[in-house]
KOLVEXDO-305871 format. One line per 4 residues: number of its first residue (from 1); their letters; for each residue x, y, z of N, C-alpha, C, O, CB. Coordinates in steps of 0.2 Angstrom, whole numbers, m for minus. Glycine has a CB too. Example, Ala and Ser with C-alpha at 12.3 -4.5 7.8 and 13.67 -1.06 7.14 Angstrom:
2
1	AS	66:m28:39:62:m22:39:66:m16:39:71:m17:42:57:m22:45  64:m11:35:68:m5:36:64:0:39:67:6:40:70:m3:29
END
This chain:
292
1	XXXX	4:m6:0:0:0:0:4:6:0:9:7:4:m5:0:6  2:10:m5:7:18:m4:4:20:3:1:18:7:4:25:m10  10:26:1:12:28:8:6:34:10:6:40:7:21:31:9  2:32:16:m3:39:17:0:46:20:5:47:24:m9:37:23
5	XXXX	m4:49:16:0:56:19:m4:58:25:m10:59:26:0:62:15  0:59:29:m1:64:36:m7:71:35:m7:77:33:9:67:37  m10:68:38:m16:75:39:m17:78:45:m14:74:49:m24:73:38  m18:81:47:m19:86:56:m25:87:56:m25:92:51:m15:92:58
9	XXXX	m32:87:58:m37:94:56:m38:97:66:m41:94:71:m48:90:52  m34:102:65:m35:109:71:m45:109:71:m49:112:67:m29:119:66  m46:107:77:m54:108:79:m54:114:84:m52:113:89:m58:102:81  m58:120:81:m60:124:83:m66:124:89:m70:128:88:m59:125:78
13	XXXX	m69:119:96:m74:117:100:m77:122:100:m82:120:103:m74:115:105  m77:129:97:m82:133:100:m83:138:95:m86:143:97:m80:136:105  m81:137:89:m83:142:83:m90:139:81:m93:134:82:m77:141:75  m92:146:76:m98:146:75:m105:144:80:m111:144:78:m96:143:71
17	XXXX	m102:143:86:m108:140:92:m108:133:90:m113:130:93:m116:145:92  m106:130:86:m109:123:84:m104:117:89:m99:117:92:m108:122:75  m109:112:89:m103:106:93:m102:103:88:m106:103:84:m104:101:98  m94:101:90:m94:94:87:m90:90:89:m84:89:88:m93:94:82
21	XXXX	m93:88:91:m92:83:96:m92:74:93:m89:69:96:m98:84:102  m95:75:87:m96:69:83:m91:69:75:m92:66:70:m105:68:82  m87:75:76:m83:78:70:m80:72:70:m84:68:70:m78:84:70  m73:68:71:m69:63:70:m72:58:68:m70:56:62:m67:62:75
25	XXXX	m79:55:73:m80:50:69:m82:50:62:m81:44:60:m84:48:72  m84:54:59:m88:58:52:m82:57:48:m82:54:43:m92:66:52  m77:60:51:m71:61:47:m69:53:44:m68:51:39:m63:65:51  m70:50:50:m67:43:50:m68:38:46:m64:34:44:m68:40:54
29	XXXX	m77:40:43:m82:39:40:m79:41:32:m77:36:29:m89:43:43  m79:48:32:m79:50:25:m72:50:24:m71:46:19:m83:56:25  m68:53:25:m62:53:23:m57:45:19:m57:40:22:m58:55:29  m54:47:12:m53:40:11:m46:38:16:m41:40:15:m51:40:3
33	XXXX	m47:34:20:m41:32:24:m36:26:19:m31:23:22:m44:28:31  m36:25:13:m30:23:9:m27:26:9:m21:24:9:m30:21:4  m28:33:7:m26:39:5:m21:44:13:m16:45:14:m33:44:2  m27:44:16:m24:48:20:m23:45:29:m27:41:29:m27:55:19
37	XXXX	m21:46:34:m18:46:40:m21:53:45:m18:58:47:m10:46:39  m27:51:45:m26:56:50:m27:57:58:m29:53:62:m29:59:49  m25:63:58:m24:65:66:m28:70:71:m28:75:67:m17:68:68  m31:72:76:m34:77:78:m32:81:84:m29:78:88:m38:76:79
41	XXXX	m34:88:84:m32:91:88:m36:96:90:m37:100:85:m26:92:86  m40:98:97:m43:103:99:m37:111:101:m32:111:103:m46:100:103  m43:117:98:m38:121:99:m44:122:107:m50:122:109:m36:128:93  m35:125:110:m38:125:121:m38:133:121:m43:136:125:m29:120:131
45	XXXX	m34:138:116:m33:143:119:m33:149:113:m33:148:107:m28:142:123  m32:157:115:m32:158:106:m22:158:105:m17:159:109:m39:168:103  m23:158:97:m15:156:97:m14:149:97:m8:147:96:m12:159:102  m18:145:98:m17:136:98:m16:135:92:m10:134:90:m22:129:100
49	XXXX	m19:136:88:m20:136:81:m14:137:76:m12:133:72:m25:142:79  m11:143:80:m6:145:75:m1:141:77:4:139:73:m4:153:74  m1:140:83:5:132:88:6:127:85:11:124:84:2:128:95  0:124:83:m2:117:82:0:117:72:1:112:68:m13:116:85
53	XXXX	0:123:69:1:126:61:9:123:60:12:120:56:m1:137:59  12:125:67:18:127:67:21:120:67:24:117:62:20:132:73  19:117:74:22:108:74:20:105:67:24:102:63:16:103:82  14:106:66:14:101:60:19:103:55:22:98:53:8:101:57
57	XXXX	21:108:53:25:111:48:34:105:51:37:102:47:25:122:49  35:106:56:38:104:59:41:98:57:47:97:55:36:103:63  35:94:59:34:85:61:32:85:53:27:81:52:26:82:70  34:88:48:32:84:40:24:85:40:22:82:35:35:75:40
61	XXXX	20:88:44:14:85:39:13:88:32:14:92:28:8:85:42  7:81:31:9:84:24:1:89:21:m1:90:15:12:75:17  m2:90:26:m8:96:26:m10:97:31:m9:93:36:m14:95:21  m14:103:32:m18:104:40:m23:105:39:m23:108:33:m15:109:46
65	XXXX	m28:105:41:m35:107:39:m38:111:47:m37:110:53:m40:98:37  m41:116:45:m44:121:51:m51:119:50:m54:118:45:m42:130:49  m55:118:57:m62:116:55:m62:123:61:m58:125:64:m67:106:57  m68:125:59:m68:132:62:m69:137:58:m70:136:52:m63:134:65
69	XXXX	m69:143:60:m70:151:54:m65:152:54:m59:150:55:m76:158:56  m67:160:52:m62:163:49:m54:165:52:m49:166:50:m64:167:47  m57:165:58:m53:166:63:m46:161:63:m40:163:63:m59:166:68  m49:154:65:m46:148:65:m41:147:59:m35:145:59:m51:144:66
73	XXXX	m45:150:51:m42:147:46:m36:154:46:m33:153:41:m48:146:39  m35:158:48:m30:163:49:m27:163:53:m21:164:51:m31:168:51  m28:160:60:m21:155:66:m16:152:60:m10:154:59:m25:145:73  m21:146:58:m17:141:53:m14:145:47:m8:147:46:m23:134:49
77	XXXX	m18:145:43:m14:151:35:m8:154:39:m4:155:35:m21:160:32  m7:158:47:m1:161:45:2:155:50:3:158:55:0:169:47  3:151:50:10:147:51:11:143:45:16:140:46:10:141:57  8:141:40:8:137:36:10:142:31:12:139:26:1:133:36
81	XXXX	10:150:30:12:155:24:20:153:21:25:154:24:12:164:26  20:151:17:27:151:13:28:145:15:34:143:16:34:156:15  25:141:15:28:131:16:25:130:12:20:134:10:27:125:23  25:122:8:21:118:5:18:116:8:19:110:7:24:114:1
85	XXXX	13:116:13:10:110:18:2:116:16:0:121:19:15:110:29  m1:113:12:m8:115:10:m12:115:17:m10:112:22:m11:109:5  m17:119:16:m22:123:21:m28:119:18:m30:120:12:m23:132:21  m30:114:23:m39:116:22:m43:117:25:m42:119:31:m42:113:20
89	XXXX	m49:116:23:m54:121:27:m61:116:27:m64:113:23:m55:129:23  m62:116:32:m71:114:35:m75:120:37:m75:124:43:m72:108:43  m76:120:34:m81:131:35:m85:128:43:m90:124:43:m91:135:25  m83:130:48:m88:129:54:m87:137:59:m85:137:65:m85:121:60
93	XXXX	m88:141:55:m91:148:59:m95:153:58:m99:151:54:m87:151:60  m95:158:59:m101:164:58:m103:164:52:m109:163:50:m100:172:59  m96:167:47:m98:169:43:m95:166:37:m99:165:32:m97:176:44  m89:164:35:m85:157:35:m82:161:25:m81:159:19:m93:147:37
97	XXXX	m82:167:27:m80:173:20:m74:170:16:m74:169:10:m77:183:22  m71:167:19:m65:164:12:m67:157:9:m67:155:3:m56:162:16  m70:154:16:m74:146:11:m78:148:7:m77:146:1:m79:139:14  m83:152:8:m89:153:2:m86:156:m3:m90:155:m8:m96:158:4
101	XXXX	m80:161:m5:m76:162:m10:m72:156:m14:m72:156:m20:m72:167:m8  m69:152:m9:m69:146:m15:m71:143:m16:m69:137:m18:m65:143:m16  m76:143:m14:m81:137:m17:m82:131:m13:m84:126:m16:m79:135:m23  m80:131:m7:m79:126:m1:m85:124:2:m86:128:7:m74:128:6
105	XXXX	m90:118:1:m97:117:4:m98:120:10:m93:123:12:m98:111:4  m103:121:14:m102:123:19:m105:115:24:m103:115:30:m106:130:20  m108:110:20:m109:104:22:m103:102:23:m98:103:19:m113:99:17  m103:100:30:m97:96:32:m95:89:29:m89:89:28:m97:95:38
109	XXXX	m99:84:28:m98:80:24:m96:80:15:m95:75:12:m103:77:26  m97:86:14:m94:87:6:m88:90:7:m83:89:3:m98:91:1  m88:95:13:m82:97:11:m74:92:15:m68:93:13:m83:104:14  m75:88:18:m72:82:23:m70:80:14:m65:82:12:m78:75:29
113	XXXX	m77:77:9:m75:75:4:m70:79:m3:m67:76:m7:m80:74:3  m70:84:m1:m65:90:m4:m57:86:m3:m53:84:m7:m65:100:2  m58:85:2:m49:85:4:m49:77:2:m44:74:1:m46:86:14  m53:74:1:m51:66:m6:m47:68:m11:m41:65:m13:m59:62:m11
117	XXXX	m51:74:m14:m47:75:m19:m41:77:m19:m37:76:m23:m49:78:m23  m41:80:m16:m35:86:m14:m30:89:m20:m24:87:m21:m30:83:m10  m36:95:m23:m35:100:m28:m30:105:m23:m34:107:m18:m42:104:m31  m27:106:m23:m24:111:m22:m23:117:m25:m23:117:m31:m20:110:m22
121	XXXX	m21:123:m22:m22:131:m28:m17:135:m23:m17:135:m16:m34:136:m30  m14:140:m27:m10:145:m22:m14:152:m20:m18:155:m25:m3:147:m26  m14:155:m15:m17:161:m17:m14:166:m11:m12:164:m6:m26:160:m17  m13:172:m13:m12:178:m11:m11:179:m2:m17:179:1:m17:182:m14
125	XXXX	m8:180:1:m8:181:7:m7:192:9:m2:195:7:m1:177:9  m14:195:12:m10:201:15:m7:200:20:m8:196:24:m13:206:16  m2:208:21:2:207:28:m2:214:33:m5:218:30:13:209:27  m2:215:38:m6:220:40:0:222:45:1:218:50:m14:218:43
129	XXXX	4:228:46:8:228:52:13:221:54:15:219:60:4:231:58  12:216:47:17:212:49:11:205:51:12:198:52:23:216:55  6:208:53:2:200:53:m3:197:46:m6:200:41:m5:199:62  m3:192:47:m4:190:39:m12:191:39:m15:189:45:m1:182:36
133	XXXX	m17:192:34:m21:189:33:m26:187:24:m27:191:20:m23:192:37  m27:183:25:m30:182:19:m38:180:16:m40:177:11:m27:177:18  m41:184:20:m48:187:17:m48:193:18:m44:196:14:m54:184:21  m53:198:22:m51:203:23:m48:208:30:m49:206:35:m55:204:20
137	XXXX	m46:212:29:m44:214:36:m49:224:35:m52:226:31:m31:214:36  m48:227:43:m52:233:39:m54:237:46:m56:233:51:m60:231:33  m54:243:48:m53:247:53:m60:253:50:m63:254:45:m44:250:52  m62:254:57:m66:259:56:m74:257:61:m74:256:67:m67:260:46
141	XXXX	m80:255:57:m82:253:59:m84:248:61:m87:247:66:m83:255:58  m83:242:57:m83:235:56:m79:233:60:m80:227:63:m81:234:50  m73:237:61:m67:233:66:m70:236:74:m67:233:79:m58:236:64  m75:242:76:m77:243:81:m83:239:84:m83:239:91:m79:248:81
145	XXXX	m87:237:79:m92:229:78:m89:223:80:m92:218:82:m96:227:69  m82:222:78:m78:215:79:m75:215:87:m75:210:90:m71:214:72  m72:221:91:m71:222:94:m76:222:101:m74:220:107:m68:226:92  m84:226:99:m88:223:103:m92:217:102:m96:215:107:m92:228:104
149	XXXX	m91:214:98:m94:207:97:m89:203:101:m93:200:105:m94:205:89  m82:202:101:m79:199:104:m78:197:111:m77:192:114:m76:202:102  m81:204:115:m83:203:123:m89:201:122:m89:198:127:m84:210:128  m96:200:118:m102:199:121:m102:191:119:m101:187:115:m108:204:117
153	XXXX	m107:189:127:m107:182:127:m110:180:121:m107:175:119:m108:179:132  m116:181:119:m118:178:114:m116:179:107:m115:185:104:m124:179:114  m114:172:104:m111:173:97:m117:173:93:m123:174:94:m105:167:95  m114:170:87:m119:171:80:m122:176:80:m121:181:84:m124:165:80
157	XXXX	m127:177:74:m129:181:71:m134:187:74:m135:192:72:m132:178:67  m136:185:81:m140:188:87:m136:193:91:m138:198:94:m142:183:90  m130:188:92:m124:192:96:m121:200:91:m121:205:93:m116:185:98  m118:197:84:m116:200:80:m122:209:80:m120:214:82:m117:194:73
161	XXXX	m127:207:79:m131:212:76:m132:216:83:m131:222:83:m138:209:72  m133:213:88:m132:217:95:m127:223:94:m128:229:94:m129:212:101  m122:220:93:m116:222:94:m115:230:88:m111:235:90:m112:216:92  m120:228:81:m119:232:77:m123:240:79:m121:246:79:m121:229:71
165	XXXX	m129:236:82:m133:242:84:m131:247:90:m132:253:90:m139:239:86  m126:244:94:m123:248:99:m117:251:96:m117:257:98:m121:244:104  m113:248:92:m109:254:90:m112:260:86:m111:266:87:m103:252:85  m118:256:80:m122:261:77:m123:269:80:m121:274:77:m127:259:77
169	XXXX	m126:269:85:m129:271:89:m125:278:92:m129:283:93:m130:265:94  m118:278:93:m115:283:91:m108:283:90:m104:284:94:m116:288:94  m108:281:82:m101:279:80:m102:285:75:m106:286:70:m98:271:78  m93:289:77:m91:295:70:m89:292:65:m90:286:66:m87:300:70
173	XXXX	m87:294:61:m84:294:54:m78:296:56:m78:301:60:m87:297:49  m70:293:54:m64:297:54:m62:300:50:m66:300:45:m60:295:57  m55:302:48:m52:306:45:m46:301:45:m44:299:50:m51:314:47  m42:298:37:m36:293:35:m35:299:30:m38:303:26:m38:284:32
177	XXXX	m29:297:31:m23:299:26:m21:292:22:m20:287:25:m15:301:29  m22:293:16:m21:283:12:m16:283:9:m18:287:4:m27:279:7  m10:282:8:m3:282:2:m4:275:m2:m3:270:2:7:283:5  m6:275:m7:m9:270:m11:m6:270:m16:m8:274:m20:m15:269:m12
181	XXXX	1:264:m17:7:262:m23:9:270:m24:10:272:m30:5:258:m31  10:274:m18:15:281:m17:8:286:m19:10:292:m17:23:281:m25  0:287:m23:m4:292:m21:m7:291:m16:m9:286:m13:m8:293:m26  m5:298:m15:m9:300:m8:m18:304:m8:m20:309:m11:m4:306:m4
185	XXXX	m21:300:m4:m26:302:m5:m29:302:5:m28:298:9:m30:296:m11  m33:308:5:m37:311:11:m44:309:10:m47:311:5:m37:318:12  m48:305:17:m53:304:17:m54:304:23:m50:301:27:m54:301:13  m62:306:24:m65:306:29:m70:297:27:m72:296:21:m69:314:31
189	XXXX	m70:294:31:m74:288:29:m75:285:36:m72:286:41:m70:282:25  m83:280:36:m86:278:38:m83:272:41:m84:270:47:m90:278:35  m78:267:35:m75:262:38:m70:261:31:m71:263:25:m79:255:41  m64:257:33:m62:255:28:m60:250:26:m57:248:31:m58:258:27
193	XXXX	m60:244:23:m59:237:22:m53:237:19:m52:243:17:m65:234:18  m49:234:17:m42:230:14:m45:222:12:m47:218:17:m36:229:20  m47:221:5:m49:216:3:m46:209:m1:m46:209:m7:m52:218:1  m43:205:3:m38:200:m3:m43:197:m7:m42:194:m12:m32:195:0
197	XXXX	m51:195:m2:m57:191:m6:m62:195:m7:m62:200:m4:m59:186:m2  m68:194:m10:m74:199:m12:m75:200:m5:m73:205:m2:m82:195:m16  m79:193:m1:m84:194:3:m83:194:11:m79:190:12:m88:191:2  m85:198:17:m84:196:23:m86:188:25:m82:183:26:m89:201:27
201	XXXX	m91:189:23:m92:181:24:m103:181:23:m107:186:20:m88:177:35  m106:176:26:m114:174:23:m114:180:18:m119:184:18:m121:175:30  m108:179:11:m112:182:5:m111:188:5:m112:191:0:m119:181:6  m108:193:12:m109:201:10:m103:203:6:m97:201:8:m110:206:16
205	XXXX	m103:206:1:m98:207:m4:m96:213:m4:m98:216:m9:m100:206:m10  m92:217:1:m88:223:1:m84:224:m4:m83:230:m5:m83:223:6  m81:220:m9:m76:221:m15:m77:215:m22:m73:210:m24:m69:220:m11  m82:218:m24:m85:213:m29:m79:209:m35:m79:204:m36:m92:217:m33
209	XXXX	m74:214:m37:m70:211:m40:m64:208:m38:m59:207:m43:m70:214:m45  m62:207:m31:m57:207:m29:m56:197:m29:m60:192:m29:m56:211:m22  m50:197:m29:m47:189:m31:m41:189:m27:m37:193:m26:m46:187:m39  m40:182:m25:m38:180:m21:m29:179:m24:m24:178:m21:m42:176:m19
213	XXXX	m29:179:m32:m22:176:m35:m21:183:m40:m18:182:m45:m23:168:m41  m23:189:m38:m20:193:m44:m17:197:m42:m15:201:m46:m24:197:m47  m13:198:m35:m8:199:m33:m9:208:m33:m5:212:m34:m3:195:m37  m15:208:m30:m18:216:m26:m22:215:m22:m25:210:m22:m22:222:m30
217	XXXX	m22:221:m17:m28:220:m14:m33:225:m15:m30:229:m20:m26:219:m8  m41:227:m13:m46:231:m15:m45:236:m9:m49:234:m5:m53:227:m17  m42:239:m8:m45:245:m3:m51:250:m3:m51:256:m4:m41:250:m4  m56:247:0:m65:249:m1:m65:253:4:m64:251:10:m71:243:1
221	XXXX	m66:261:4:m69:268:6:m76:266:7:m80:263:4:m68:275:0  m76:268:13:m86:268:13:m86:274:16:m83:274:21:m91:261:18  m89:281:15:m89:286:13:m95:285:17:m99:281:18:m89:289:7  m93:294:23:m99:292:26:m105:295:26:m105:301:27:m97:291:30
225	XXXX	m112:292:25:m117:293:23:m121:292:28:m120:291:34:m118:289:19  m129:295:24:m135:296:29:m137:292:32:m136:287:28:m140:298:27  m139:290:37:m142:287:42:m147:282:37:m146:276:35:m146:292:48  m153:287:35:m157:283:30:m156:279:25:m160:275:22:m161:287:28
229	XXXX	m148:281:21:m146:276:14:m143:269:18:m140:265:15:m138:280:8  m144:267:24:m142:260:25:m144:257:23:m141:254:19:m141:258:30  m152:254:24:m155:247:18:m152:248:11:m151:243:7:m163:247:16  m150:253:9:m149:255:2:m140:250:1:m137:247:m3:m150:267:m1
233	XXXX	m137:252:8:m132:247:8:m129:244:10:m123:244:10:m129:248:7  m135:239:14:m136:233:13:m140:228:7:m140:222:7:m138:232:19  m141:233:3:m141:229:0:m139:229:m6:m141:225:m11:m145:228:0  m133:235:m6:m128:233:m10:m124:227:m9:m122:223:m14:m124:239:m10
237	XXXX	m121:225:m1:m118:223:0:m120:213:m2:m116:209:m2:m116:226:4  m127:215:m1:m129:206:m2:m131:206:m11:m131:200:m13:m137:203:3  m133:209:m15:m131:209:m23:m127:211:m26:m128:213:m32:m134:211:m25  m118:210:m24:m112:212:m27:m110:219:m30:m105:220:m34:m110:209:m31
241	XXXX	m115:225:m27:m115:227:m29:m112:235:m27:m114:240:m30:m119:225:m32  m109:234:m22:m105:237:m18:m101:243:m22:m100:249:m19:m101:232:m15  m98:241:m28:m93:247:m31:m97:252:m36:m95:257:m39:m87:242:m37  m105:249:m35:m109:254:m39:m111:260:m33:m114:266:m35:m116:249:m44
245	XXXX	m110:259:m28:m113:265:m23:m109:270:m24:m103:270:m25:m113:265:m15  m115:277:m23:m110:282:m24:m104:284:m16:m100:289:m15:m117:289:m26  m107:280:m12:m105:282:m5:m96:276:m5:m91:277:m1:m114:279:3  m95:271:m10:m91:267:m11:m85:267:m14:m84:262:m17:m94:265:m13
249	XXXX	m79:270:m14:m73:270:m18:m70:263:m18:m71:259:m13:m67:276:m15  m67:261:m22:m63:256:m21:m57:255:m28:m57:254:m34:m68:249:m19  m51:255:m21:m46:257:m25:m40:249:m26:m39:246:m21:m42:265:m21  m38:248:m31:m33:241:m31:m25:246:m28:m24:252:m28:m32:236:m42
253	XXXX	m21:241:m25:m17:243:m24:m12:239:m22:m15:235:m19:m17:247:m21  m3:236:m22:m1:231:m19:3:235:m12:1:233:m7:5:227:m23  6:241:m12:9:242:m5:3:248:m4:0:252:m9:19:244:m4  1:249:3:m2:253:5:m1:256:12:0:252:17:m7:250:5
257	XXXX	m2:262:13:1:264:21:m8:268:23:m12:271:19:10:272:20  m9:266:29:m16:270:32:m14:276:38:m13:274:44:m23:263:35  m13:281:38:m12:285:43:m19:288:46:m23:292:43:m6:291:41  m21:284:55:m25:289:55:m22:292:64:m16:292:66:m34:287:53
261	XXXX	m27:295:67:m23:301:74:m23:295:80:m19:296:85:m29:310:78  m25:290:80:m25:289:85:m24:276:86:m27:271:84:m33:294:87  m21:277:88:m21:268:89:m28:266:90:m32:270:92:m16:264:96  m28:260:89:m38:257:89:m38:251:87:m33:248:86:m45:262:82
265	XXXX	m44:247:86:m44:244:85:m45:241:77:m48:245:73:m48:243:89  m42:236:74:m40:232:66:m45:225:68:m44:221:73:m30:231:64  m49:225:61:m49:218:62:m47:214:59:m45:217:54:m53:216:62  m45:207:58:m38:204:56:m44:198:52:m44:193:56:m31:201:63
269	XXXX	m47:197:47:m51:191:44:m54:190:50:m53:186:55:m47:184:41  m61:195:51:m65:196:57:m60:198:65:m62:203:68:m69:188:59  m54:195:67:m53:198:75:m50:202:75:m47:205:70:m50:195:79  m51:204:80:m50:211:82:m43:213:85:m41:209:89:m55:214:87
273	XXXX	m40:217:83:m32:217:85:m33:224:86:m37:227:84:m25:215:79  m29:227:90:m27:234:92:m22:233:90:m19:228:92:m27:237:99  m18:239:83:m15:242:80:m13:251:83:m17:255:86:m18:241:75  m7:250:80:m5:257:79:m9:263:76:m15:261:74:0:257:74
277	XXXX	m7:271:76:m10:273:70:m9:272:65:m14:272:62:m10:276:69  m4:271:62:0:270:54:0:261:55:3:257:60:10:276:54  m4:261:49:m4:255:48:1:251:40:m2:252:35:m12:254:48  5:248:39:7:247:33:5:239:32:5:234:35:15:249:33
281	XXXX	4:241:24:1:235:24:1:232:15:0:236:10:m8:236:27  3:227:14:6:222:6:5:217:6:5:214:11:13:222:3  5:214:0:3:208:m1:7:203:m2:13:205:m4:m1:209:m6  6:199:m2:13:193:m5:9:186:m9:6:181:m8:17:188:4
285	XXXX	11:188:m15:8:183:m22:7:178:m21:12:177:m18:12:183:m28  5:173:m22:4:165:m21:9:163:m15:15:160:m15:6:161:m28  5:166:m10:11:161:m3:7:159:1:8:160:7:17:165:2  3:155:m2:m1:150:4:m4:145:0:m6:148:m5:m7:154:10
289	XXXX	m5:137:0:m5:134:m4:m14:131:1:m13:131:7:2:130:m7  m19:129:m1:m26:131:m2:m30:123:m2:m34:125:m7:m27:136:m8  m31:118:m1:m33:114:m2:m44:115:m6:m49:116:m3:m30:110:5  m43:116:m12:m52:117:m12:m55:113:m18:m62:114:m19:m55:125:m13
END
């Protein structure tokens, strides 16, 4: 019998609110075991992820799989950036924005079945003050929603929207200085996104033409607007159609600097990091290899 390759899947117990508690066995079920060897591992803390990315890289394996969101698939993506040791993915969180861009089931049992095949694809990594991320990252408002979402005990979509309405409620618009491939541009904006993929995740589409392998990222201005044009953009954002608002810039760019007055919170593929003011931020062309 050939030789199986070595698999890891990093389990996230607490993404997305979901158990799984019956994950392994399923794997056990579905996964071809001629093919592959596999191993499990719960994450206990945050940062296990990117622990557990690291040993395996280590110890030869020869792929890691993140079951969990986005969060989780970002621990792993950055220990695994610039190795051959492919990333895959079992979409098990909120919003789960980089699986539903490649096309990664959100059924767990098809996507277990994904990694039979084991297509592989390279795609783009950003750096954000030096931490990596590869969906989208983005300061302003969004990152003041990820930041109070983060403390509130209730996750999912209930907790999420809590969270929106409280910052809503009185959050300003700031003032960024943007140097984008050396032009400088001033703006006052509502939030700003850094996009290496379309969508946050369930579908909303901040940067309709952005791709993961063209080796830019989308810098989306959301300009800030009336109170009353928000249905009007939400529902840009769930019909791709985000670049058609007049309240909407979006600029491609590979190196980018964001100056604004004060340190705050960034979110990093949903989490929330407190950053600097001056944020520098580039991309790195096919350095993460993608199992989809």
């Amino acid at each position: 019998m050939m030789d199986r390759k070595k698999i890891l899947f990093v389990i996230n117990p607490i993404s997305g609110g979901k158990k799984k508690t019956s994950f392994n066995k399923q794997v056990l079920e579905v996964l071809d075991l001629q093919k592959f060897n596999p191993t499990f591992q719960q994450t206990t803390k945050p940062n296990h992820a990117f622990e557990l990315g690291k040993t395996a890289v280590a110890e030869n394996f020869d792929a890691v799989i993140a079951v969990g969101g986005d969060g989780t698939i970002n621990e792993l993506g950055s220990a695994l950036v610039g190795t051959d040791v492919p990333l895959g993915i079992i979409p098990e969180g909120s919003g789960n924005g980089l699986a539903l861009y490649l096309g990664i089931p959100l059924n767990e049992t098809s996507a277990i079945r994904r990694i039979n095949r084991f297509d592989v694809v390279e795609v783009d990594s950003g750096m954000i003050n030096e931490r990596p991320f590869f969906n989208i990252a983005g300061l302003g408002f969004d990152a003041s929603v990820s930041d109070r979402f983060a403390n509130d005990p209730t996750r999912g979509p209930i907790g999420y929207m809590r969270s929106v309405i409280n910052v809503l409620s009185n959050y300003k618009p700031c003032r960024y200085t943007l140097t984008i491939d050396d032009v400088v541009y001033e703006r006052e904006a509502f939030m700003i996104s850094v996009a290496n993929s379309p969508q946050y995740g369930n579908n909303a589409y901040i940067a309709p033409n952005a791709s993961v392998n063209d080796g830019l990222l989308d810098v989306c201005i959301v300009h800030k607007f009336p109170m009353y044009i928000l249905p009007m953009m939400i529902y840009h954002l769930f019909s791709k159609t985000a670049d058609q608002s007049e309240y909407v810039e979006i600029i491609p760019g590979r190196k980018i600097q964001i100056d604004r007055d004060t340190k705050g919170p960034v979110h990093v593929d949903g989490e929330p990091i407190h950053m600097e003011g001056t944020l520098n931020i580039s991309i790195k062309p096919s350095s993460l290899k993608i199992i989809c």
